[in-house]
C-alpha positions as CSV (number, residue, x, y, z in Angstrom):
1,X,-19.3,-7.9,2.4
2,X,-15.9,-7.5,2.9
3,X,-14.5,-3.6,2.4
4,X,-10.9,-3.3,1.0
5,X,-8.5,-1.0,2.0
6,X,-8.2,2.5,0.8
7,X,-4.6,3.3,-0.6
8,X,-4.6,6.1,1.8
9,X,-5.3,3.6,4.5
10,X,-2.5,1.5,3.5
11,X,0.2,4.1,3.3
12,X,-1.1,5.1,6.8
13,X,-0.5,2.1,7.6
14,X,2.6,1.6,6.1
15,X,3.8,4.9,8.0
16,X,3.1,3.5,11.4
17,X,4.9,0.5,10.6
18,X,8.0,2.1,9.4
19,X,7.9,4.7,12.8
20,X,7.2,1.2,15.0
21,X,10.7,-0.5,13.0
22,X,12.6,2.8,13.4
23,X,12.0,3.3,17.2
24,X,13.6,-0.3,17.0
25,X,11.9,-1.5,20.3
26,X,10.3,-4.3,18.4
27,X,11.0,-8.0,19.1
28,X,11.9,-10.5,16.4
29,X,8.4,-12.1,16.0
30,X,6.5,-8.7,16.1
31,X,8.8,-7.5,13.5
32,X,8.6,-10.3,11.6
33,X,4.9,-9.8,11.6
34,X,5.2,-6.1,11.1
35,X,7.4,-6.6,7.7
36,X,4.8,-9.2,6.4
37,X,2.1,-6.7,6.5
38,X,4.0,-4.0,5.0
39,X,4.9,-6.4,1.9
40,X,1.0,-6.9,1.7
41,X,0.0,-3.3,2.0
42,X,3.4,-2.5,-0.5
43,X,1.6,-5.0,-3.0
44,X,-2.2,-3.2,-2.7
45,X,-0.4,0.1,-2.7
46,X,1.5,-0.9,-6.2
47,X,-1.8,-2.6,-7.5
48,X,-3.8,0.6,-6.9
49,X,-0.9,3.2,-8.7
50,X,-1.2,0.7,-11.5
51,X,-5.0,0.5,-12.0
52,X,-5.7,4.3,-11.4
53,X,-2.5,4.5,-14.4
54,X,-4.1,2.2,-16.8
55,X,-7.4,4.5,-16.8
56,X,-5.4,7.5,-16.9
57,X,-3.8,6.3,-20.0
58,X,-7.6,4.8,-21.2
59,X,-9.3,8.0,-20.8
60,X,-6.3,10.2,-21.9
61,X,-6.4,7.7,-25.2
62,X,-9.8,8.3,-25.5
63,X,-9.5,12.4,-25.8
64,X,-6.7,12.0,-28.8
65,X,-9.1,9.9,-30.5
């Protein structure tokens, strides 16, 4: 079974990305490779906020009813 990333993993991530980009020692392929995977772990990040929103709103819904 695969285990999915923790959004706290991902922004980890994300932060040693952005540190590796900054230093700007990376060449063109590795950076390349480095922006793709931020996109993806932007994306999971973004899906996470959403869901954990949505059932903030459900459960806040739930006590005005």
């Amino acid at each position: 079974m695969e285990q999915k990333e923790s959004y706290n993993d991902a922004v980890r991530k994300l932060r040693s990305i952005v540190e590796d980009i900054e230093k700007g020692e990376l060449d063109v392929d590795l950076l390349s490779e480095k922006v793709k995977e931020a996109t993806r772990l932007i994306k999971l990040c973004k899906e996470k906020l959403f869901k954990a929103d949505g059932e903030v709103k459900k459960v806040l819904d739930e006590l005005d009813a």
